[in-house]
matplotlib code that plots the C-alpha trace (Angstrom):
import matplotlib.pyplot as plt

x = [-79.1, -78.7, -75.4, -74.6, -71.8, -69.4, -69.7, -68.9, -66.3, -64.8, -65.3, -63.0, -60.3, -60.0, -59.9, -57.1, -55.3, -57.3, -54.1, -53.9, -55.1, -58.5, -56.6, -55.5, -58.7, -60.5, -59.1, -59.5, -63.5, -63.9, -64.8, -63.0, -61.6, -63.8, -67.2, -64.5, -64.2, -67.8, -69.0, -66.4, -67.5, -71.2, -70.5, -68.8, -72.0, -73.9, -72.0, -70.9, -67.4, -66.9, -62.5, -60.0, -56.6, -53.4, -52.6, -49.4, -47.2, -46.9, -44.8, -42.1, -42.1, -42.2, -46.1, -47.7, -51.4, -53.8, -57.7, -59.8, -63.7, -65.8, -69.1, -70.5, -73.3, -74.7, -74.7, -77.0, -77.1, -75.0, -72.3, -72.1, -72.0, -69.3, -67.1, -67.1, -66.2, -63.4, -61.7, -62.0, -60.1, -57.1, -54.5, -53.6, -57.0, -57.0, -60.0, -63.2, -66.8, -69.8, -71.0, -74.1, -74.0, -71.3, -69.6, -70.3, -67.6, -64.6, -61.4, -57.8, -54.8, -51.5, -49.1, -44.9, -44.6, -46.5, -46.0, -47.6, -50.9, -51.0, -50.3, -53.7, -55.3, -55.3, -56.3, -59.3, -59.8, -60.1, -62.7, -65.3, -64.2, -67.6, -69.3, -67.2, -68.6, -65.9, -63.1, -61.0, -57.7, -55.2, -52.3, -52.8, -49.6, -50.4, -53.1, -54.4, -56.3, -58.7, -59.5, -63.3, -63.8, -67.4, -68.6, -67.9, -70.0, -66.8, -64.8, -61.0, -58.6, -54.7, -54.0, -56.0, -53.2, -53.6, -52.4, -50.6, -48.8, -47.0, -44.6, -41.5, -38.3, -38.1, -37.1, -35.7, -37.1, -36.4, -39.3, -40.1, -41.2, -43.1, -44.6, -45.7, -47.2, -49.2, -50.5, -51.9, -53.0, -56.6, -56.4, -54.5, -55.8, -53.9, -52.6, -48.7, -47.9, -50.2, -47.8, -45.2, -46.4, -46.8, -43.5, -41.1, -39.4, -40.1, -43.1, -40.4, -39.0, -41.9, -42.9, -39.7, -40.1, -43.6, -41.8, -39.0, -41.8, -43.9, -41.0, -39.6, -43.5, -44.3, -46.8, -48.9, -51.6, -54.5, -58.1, -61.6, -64.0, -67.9, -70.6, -71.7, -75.2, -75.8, -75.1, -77.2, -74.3, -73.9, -70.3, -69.6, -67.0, -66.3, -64.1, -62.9, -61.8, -59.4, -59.5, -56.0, -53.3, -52.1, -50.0, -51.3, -55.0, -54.9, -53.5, -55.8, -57.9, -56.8, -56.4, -59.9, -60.6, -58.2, -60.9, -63.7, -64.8, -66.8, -63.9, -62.2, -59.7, -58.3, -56.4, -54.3, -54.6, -52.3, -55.3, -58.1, -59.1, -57.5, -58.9, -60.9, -62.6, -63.8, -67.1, -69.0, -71.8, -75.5, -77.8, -77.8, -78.8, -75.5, -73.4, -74.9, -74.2, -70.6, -70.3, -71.4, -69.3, -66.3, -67.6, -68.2, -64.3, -63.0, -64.4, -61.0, -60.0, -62.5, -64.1, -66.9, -67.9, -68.3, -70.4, -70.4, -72.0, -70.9, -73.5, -71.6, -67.9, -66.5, -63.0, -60.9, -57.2, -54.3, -51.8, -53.1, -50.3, -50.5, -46.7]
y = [47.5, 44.4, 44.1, 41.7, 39.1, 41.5, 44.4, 42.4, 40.8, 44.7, 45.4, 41.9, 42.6, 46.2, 44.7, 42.8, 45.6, 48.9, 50.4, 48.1, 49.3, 49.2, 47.4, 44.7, 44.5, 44.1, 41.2, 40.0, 40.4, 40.0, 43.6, 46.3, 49.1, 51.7, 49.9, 49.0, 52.2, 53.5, 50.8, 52.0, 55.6, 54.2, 52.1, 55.4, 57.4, 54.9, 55.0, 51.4, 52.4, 54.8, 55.1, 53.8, 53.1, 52.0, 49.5, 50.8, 48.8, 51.9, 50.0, 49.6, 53.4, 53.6, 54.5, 53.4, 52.9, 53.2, 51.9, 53.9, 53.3, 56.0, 56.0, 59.5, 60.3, 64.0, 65.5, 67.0, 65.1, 68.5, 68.2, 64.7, 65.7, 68.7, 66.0, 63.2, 66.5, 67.6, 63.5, 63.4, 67.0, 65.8, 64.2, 61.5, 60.0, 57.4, 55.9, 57.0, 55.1, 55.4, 52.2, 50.9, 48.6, 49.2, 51.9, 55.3, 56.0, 54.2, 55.7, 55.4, 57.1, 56.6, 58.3, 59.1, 57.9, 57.5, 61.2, 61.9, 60.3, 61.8, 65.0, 64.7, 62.9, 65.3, 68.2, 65.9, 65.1, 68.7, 69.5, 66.7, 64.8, 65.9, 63.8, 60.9, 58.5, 55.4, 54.7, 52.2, 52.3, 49.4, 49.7, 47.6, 44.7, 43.2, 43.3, 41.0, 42.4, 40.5, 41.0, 41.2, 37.6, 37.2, 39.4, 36.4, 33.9, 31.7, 30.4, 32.2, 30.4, 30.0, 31.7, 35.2, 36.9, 38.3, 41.9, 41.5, 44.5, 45.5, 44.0, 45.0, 46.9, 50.4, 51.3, 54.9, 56.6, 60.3, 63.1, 62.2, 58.4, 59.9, 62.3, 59.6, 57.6, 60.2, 60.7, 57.6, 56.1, 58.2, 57.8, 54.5, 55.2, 58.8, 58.8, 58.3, 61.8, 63.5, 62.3, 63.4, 67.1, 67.0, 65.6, 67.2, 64.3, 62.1, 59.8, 56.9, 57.8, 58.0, 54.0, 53.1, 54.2, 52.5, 49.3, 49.8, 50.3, 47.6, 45.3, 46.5, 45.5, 49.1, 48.9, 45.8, 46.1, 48.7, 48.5, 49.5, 50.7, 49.6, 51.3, 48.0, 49.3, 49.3, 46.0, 44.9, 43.8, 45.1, 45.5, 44.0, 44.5, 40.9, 41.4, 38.2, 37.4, 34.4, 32.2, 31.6, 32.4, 28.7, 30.1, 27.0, 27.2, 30.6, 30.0, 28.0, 30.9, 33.0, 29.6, 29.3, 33.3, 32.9, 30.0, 32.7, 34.8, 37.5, 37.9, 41.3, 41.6, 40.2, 42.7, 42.0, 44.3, 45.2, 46.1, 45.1, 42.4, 39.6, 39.4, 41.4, 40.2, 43.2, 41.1, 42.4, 40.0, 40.0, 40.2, 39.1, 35.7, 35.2, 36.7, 34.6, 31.6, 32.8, 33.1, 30.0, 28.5, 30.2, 29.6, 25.7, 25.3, 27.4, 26.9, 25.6, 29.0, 31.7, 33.0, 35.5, 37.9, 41.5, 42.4, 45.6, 47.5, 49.9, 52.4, 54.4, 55.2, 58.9, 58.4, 55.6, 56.6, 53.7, 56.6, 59.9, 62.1, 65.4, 66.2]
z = [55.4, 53.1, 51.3, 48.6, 48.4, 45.8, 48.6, 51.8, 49.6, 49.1, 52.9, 53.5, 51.7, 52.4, 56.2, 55.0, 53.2, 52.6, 51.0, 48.0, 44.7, 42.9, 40.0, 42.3, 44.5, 41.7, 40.5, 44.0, 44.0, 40.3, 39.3, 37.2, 39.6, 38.3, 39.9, 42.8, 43.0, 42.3, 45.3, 48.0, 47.8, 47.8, 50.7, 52.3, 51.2, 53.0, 56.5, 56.0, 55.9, 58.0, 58.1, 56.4, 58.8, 59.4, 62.4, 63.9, 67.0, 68.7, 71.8, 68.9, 68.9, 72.8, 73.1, 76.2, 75.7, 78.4, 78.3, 80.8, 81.8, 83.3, 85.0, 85.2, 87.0, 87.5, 84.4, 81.7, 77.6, 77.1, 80.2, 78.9, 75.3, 76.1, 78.2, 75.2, 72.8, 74.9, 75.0, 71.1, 70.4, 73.3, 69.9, 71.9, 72.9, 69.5, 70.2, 72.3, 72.5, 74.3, 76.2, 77.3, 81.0, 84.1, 82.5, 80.2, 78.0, 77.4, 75.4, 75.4, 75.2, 73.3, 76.2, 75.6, 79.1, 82.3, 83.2, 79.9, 81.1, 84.4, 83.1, 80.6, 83.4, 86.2, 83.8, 82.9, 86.3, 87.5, 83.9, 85.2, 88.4, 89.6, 86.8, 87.4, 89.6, 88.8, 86.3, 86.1, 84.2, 82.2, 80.3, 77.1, 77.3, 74.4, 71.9, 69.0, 66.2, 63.6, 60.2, 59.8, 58.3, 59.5, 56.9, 54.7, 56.9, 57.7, 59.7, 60.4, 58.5, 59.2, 55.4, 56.9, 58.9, 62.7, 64.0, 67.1, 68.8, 71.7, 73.9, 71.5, 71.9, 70.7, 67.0, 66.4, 63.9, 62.1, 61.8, 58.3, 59.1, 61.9, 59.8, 57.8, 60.3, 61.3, 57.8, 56.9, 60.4, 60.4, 56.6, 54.7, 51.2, 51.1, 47.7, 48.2, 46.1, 48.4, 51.5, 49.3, 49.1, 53.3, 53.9, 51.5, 49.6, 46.2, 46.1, 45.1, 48.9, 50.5, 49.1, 50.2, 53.9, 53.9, 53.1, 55.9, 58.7, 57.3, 57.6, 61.2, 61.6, 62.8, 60.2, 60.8, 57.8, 57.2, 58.3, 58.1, 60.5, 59.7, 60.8, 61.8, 62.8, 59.0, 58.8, 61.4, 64.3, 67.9, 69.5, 72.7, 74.9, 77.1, 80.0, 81.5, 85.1, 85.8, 88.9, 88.6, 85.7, 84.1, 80.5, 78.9, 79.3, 78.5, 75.4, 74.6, 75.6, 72.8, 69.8, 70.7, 70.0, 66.9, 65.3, 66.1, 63.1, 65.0, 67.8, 66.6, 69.4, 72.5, 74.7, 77.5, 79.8, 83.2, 85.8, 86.8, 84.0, 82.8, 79.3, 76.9, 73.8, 71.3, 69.4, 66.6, 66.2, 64.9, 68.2, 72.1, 71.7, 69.2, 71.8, 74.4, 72.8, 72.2, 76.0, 77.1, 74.3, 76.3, 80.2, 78.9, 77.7, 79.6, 82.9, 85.1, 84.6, 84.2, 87.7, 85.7, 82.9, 82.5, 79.3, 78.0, 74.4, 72.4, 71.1, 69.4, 68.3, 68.2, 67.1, 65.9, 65.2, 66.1, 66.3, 66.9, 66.4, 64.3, 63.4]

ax = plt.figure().add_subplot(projection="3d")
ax.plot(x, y, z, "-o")
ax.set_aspect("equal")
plt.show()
């Protein structure tokens, strides 16, 4: 599905900030907010947007995250079909995909604590262990998010913030600010007097506590998800194996994937990978040429690939909490 300049400028900046007003974004594209307007809810319509969130640092609120892969094997489209339903409806499974290569499904979980996951996992285990041939299971350290600057055609400038969370201390917060949160993570366009209504104070408060998060940086920025099959990219999942650890070069790692405009994210995992790039880019032979741009550079340090694609995404939520 083509898309002309004035829409992919809409999608950008609502990557950027998909909270701000129509007034304001369109001054940004050069449009009046009521064909803003009239173009978002046709570019909903249309499956190119497909959810509007709110990136949350959950380690500032003591959230563990935890990335699984699973290989099934022994199942029906239905058994399959049943097990993907049943990780979607668990509240704190935030994200869940299905994958085409090594693995089957990939989704993660946004845990209180390590006996939280084990708690979810061993009642999962017991539903479909027997469809499970392999998993394999990280905590997320650190993780770098990417505004979508490839739907402009350039390349990532310095100007265009990055979304980095984890590795912070934890911030106390009260029930209301939570309540919050979990309002406008699956949703960051919610209408501020709507969160009012839900919470029980003034819309004035309610903008005031947005602020206060957003500048303890427990609000990093708000997103957009694409339906990126609509715009004719694939989603790749690059999982990258070190021969040694040297800080330095894999810094340099992660400028290089800061320069990139179709790099999305770069997790650092604790498990069995060292690095993982999330790429949304147009066909194989783009990717491929992405990868040997990486094993070239970076060859004193990386040992070998995994490649992984994404087929399709059941539930994107960077907070899934229902208070």
């Amino acid at each position: 599905m083509n898309i002309n300049l004035k829409d992919r400028k809409i999608l950008f900046e609502l990557d950027i900030n998909s909270r701000q007003s129509l007034q304001l974004l369109g001054k940004k594209v050069g449009l009046s907010k009521e064909v803003v307007n009239y173009r978002i809810k046709k570019l909903v319509e249309k499956g190119i947007i497909t959810n509007f969130y709110t990136r949350i640092d959950t380690s500032k609120l003591g959230v563990v995250i935890f990335r699984t892969f699973l290989k099934l094997y022994n199942l029906t489209p239905e058994k399959e079909k049943d097990l993907i339903s049943y990780l979607i409806s668990i509240e704190k499974v935030g994200w869940c995909v299905s994958v085409d290569g090594e693995w089957d499904v990939n989704f993660i979980y946004w845990a209180e604590d390590i006996t939280d996951f084990s708690e979810f996992w061993r009642v999962f285990l017991s539903k479909y262990g027997d469809y499970v041939n392999e998993k394999s299971v990280a905590v997320f350290d650190r993780y770098i998010q990417y505004p979508k600057i490839f739907l402009l055609e350039e390349k990532r400038i310095d100007t265009i913030p990055s979304f980095p969370c984890g590795r912070s201390e934890k911030i106390e917060i009260d029930a209301k600010d939570m309540k919050i949160l979990s309002l406008i993570a699956g949703n960051s366009r919610i209408p501020t007097i709507d969160i009012a209504k839900r919470v029980g104070i003034s819309a004035k408060l309610v903008s005031y506590r947005i602020k206060k998060l957003t500048r303890l940086g427990i609000i990093q920025g708000y997103g957009i998800s694409l339906g990126l099959e609509k715009i004719g990219f694939d989603y790749y999942k690059l999982h990258i194996h070190f021969k040694r650890f040297d800080k330095e070069r894999v810094d340099s790692l992660i400028a290089f994937c800061h320069q990139e405009p179709h790099i999305i994210y770069v997790d650092e995992p604790i498990g069995d990978t060292d690095l993982e790039l999330d790429i949304y880019i147009q066909n194989r032979t783009e990717y491929h040429k992405l990868l040997d741009k990486l094993r070239y550079q970076f060859s004193d340090i990386i040992k070998a690939f995994e490649s992984l694609q994404y087929s399709k995404e059941h539930k994107h939520n960077l907070f899934p909490r229902k208070i």
